[in-house]
N, C-alpha and C positions, 0 to 999 in steps of 0.2 A: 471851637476848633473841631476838626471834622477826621480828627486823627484815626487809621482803620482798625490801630490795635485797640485804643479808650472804646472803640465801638463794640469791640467781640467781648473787653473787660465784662462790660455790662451783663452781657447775655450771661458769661459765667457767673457774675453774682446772681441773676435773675435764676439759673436753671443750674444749678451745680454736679446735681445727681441724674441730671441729665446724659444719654449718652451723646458723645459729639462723634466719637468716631467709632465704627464698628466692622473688623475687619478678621475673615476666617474665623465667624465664632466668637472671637473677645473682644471683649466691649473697653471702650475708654471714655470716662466721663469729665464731664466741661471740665471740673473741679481739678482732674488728675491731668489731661491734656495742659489744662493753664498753669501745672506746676512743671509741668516737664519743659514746657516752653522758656520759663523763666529760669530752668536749672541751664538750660542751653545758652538762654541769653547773657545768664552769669561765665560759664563757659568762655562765651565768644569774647566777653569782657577781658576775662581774665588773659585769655593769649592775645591781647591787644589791639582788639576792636574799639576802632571808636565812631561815630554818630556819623552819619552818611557813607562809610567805605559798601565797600560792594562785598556780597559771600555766593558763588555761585552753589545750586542745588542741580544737583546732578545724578534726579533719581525717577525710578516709576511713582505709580501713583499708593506710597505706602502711608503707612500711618507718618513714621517718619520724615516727610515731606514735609505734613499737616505743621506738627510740630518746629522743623528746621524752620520753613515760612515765616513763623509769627514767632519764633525762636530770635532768628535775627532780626526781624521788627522791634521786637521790645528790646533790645540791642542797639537801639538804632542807629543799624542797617538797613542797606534794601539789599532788594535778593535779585541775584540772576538765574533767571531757570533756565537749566542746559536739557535740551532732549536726550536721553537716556540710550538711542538710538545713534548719536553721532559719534564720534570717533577723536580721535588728535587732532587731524586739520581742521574738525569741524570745530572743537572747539578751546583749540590754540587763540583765534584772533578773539574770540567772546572774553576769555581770559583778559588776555592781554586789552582790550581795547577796554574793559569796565575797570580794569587796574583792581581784581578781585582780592582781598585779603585773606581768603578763604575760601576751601568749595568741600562740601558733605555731598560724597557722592559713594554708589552701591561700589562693594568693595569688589567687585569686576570690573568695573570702570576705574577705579584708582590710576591702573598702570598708562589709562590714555594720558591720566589730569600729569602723571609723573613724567610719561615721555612728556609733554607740553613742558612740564617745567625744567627739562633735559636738553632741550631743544633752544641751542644759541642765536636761532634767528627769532627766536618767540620773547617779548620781554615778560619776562617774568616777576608777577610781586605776587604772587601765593606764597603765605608765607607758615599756613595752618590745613593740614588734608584732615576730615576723618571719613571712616568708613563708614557702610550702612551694611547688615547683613552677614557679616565675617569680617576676616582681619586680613590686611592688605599693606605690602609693605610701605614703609613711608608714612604710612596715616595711623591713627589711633580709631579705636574702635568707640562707634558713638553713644554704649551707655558707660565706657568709662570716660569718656569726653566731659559727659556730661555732670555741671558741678555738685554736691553736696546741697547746696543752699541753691534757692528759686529768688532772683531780684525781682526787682520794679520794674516798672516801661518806661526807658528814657522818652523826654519830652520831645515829639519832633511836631515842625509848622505843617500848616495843611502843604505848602508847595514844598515840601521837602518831598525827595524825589525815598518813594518802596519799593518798585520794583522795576527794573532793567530789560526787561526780554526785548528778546533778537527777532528783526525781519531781515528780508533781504529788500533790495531795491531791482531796478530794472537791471545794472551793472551784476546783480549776483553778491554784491558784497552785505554783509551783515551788517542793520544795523542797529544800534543800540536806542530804542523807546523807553524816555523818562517818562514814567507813569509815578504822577504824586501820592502822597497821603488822600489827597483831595478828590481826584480821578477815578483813583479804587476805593475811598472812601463813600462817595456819592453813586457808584456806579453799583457798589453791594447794596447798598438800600434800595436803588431802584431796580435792582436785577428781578423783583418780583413783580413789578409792575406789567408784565410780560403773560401773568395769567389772569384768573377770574377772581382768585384770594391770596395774599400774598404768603410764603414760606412762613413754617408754625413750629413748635418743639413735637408738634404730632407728624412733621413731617421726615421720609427717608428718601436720600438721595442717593440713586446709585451713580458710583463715581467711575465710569468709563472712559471720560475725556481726561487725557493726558494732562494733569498739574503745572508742567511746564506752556502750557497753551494757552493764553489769556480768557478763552473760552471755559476749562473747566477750573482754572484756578480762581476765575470773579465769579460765574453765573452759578455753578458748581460748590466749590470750597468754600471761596467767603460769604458766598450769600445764605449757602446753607447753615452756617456756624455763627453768622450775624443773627439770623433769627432763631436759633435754636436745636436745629434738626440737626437727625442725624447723616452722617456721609459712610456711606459705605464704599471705598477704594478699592479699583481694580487692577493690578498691578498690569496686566496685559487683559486684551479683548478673545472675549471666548462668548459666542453665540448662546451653546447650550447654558453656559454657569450663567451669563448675562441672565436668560430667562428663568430659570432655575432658581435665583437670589431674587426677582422679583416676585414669582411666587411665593419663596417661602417665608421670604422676610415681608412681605406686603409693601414692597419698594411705591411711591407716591410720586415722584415726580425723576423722570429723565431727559436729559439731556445729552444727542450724540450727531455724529455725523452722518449723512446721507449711506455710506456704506454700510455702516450698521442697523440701519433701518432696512436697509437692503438684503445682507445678512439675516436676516432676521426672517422674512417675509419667504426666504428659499431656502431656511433649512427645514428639514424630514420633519413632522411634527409641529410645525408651529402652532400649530390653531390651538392642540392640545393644551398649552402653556395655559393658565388663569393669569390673566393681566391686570383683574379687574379692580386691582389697589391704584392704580398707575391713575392720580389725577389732572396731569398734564405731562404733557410728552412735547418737546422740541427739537426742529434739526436746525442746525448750523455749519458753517465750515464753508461749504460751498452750495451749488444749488441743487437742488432734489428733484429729481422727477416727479412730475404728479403721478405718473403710475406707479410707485412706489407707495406715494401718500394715498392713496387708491385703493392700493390691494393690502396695505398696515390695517387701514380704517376699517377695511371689511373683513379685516380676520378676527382682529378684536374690540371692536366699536369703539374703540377712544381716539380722538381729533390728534391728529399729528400737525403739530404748526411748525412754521417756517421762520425766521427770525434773519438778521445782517448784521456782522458788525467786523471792525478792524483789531488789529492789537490797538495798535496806535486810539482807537476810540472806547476800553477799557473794557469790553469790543460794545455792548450793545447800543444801534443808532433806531434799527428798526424792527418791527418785529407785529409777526401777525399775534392775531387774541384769540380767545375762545369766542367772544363773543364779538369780533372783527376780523374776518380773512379772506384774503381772497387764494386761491390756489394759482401757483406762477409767480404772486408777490413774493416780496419782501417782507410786505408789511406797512406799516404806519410807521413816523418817529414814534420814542418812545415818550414823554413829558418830559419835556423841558430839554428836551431836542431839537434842533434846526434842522431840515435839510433841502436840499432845491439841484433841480437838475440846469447846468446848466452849459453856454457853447463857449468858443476858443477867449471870447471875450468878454466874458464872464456875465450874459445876459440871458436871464430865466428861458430856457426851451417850455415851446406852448404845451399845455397838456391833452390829453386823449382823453374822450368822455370819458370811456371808464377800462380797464384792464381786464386781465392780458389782452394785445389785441393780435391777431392774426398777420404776423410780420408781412408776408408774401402780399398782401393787400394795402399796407401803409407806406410812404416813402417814410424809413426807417432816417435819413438825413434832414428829416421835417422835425421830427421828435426826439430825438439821441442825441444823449450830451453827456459830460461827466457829473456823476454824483458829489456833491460837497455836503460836507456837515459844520454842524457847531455845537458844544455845549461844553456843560463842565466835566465829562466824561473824556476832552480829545487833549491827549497830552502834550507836554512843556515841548517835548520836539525831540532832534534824535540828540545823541550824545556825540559832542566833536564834529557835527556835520551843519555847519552854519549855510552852506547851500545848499542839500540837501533840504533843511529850515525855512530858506528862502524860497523853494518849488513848492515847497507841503502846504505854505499859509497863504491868505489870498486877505486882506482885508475890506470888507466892505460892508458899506449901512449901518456900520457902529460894533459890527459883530469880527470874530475872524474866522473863515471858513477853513477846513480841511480839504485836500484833494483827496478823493480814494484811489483816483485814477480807473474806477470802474462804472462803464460805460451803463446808460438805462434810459428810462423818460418814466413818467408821472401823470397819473389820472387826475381828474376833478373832484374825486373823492378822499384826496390824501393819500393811495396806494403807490407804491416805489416798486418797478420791476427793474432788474439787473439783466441786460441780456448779453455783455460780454466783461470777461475780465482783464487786466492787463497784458498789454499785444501779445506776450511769446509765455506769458507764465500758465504753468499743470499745476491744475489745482487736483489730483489723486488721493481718495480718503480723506477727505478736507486737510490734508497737509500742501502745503505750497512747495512745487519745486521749480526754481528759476534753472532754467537750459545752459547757462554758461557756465554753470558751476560746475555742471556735469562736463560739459565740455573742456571743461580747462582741464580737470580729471582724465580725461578720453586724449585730450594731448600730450598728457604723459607717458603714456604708453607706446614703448617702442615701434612697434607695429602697425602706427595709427597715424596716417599723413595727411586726413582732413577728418572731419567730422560737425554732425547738425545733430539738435537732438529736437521733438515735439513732442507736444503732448497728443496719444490718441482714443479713439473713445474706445472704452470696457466697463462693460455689465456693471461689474461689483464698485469701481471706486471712480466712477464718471470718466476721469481720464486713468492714463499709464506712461510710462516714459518709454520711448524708442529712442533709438540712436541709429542714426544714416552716418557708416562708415567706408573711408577710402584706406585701405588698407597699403601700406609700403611697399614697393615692388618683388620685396624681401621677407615681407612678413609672414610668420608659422603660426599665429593664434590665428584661430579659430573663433568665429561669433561668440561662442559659449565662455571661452575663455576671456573674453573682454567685457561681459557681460560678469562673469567672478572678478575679473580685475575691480571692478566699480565694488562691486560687493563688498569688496575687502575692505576698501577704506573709506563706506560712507552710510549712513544710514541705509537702511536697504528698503523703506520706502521712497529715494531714492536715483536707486540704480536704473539701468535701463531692464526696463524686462523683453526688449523685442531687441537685438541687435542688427542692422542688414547691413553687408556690404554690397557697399553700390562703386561703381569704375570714376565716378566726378560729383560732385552734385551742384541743384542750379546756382546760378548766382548770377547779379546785376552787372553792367559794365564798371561798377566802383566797386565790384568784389565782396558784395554782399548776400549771405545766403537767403534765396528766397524759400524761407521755410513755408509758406504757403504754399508753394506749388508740391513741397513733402506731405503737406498734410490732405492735399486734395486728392492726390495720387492715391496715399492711404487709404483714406474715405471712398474711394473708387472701388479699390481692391476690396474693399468689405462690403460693397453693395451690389457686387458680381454675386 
């Protein structure tokens, strides 16, 4: 059985005095983490958990997390991670659609989870809150939560479903991704497969990527704790402390986003920084400029790779090597991965000798098609969405493929380039923001009698979110002021950061906005 908590068991027998998690200074080792886990899991027991319910986590990236995580694992639970960024709408339907029995969230947050449960259009079965960090009404604070005695790990099957996290779809609705024991089980052991030596107890992980992301919570958190190392948690992103803790602490391997790479490369002093611990470095999220990976390399000589993956595929499918990359890829699968690009009728697009190739020179309609994968990495499907289920799976040749729904083609070498992603979706800081959600937000507001929102391009986080607004004939906000309205109630990577009111905007004779002709306009005005 390929259980994920029997897996990290081990490593605490193997390493006990090991540290696993090391955060501002104090250290917490395998030994002490795996009792704190099991006082929680005792805990969860006791106010009435039992085996498969759901407990959302609804926190930064603290030690606390570490522990909630594999707290309700050995509980067996699975966990929903709530972005720590979202709000009450945002995470009223996550609630309510995982039917959670529980959510450990920063005791700032408490009062959204409590309006949610206040909120008679929202069904509610939270029936336990505690808090992280302070005390917040309604919840119990989480070291007195936590039991006296440390249990055992209930027994769960490889397909039993650990963890829940949220996408959206094209519609903007959230949805719920069953990711097995099995998915995050196999996906933590192969997460090293990705460098030149796989993770060691000699190794430190700095933990930048958001816990709630399938990105830092498999490649990051369990991978590092599966083989031993240690993780260092960063409750928010901070350029100078990023470089600062890898100097001092001789941080060995990170994983971040294209922005923070970015970051990185344009604050005052970078070169000054000693990297020289850092023995592999990865970006993910979205795609990266090579002048980015460019101008990292040559500040401080270590290989920035490039890697792809989904929630939904636990995320890694592809991913460049130290000792395989091409710059522009994606990467290679990774073993014991499937993938093939293919057209509307599901029949292999021919490949290019070799990548990237020079778009303006290729008929891009010769070679481009959608990316599909396969392995034991792509999860059971969503939760409550049997069509949804029906779009995502494709079966064929014995195997079942994934859609990514992201467009690419493929070399004779095994190299996979990505060169668009899903029609209308902003991928900003490698978080995804689907436009209607905004929009549906943007229609709430009095003042606001139509509206589009796109993604457009900036420096720091590839894209940014605008909104093209038709204001009420009547209306007294001001851009700025609808621009706070969003603020108020949503993540604020997010919001629109560009507001414009415009007199109409385009649309088809079936009344559909054509946000292309927004986005080309854009791109005009910025190449003036």
């Amino acid at each position: 059985m390929t259980n994920l908590v029997t897996d990290v068991a081990e490593t605490v027998e193997a390493h006990p005095d090991q540290p696993a998690i090391s955060f501002r200074g104090a250290e917490v080792t395998y030994e002490q983490f795996w009792h704190r886990t099991g006082q929680l899991a005792q805990a969860l027991t006791d106010a009435g958990l039992t085996p498969g319910d759901r407990v959302g986590v609804y926190l930064p990236n603290l030690p606390q997390f570490v522990v909630s995580y594999y707290g309700v694992l050995r509980a067996g639970g699975a966990v929903v991670p709530m972005n720590p960024q979202y709000k009450a709408r945002e995470i009223g339907h996550m609630l309510a659609d995982s039917e959670a029995k529980a959510v450990i969230g920063l005791a700032d947050l408490v009062p959204f989870v409590q309006a949610v449960r206040e909120d008679d259009e929202v069904d509610d079965s939270v029936e336990t809150v505690v808090s992280v960090d302070g005390e917040a009404e309604g919840a119990t604070p989480f070291e007195d939560f936590l039991a006296d005695e440390s249990m055992g790990t209930v027994d769960r099957a490889d397909d039993d479903i650990a963890a829940q996290p949220y996408t959206s779809g094209t519609t903007g609705t959230p949805k719920g991704v069953l990711l097995t024991h099995h998915n995050l089980g196999w996906m933590t052991r192969h997460a090293g497969d990705v460098m030149a030596e796989d993770y060691g107890p000699d190794d430190k992980l700095l933990g930048v990527l958001p816990l709630f992301h399938i990105y830092g919570m498999t490649v990051v958190m369990n991978a590092g704790l599966y083989n031993g190392s240690t993780y260092y948690p960063m409750a928010e992103w901070n350029t100078e402390r990023a470089l600062s803790l890898i100097e001092d602490e001789g941080v060995t391997i990170m994983h971040g986003v294209p922005a923070m790479y970015n970051d990185i490369i344009n604050t005052e002093g970078a070169a000054d920084y000693d990297l020289s611990s850092l023995r592999f470095v990865n970006s993910g999220g979205s795609s990266i400029p090579v002048e980015v990976i460019d101008r990292f390399e040559a500040t401080y000589d270590i290989q920035l790779n490039e890697g792809y993956g989904l929630t939904e595929t636990s995320p890694i499918t592809h991913a460049n090597r130290p000792d395989a990359r091409r710059k522009g890829a994606i990467g290679k699968t990774i073993p014991g991965v499937d993938a093939k690009v293919v057209d509307d009728d599901f029949e292999e697009m021919p490949r290019v000798e070799a990548g990237p190739i020079d778009e303006e020179e290729h008929d891009l309609d010769e070679i481009v098609g959608e990316l599909v994968v396969s392995g034991p990495n792509v999860m059971q499907g969503y939760h409550g969405r049997p069509a949804a289920n029906e779009e995502a799976f494709t079966e064929s040749d014995g195997e079942t493929w994934f859609h990514t729904e992201d467009l690419g083609y493929w070399d004779e070498d095994d190299f996979f380039y990505v060169i668009d992603r899903e029609k209308h979706m902003i991928v900003t800081g490698g978080y995804n923001v689907y436009p209607r959600e905004v929009e549906e937000l943007l229609f709430e507001h009095p003042d606001v009698a139509d509206a589009a929102v796109v993604g457009i391009p900036d420096d720091r986080r590839g894209e940014t979110v605008k909104a093209f607004v038709v204001p009420t004939p009547d209306a007294e906000a001001a851009p700025e002021d609808v621009k706070q309205y969003c603020l108020d109630r949503m993540a604020a990577y997010k919001h629109p950061r560009e507001v414009e009111f415009v007199e109409e905007l385009p649309r088809t004779t079936t009344g559909k906005v054509q946000k292309f002709e927004l986005r080309e306009a854009e791109q005009s005005e910025a190449s003036e």
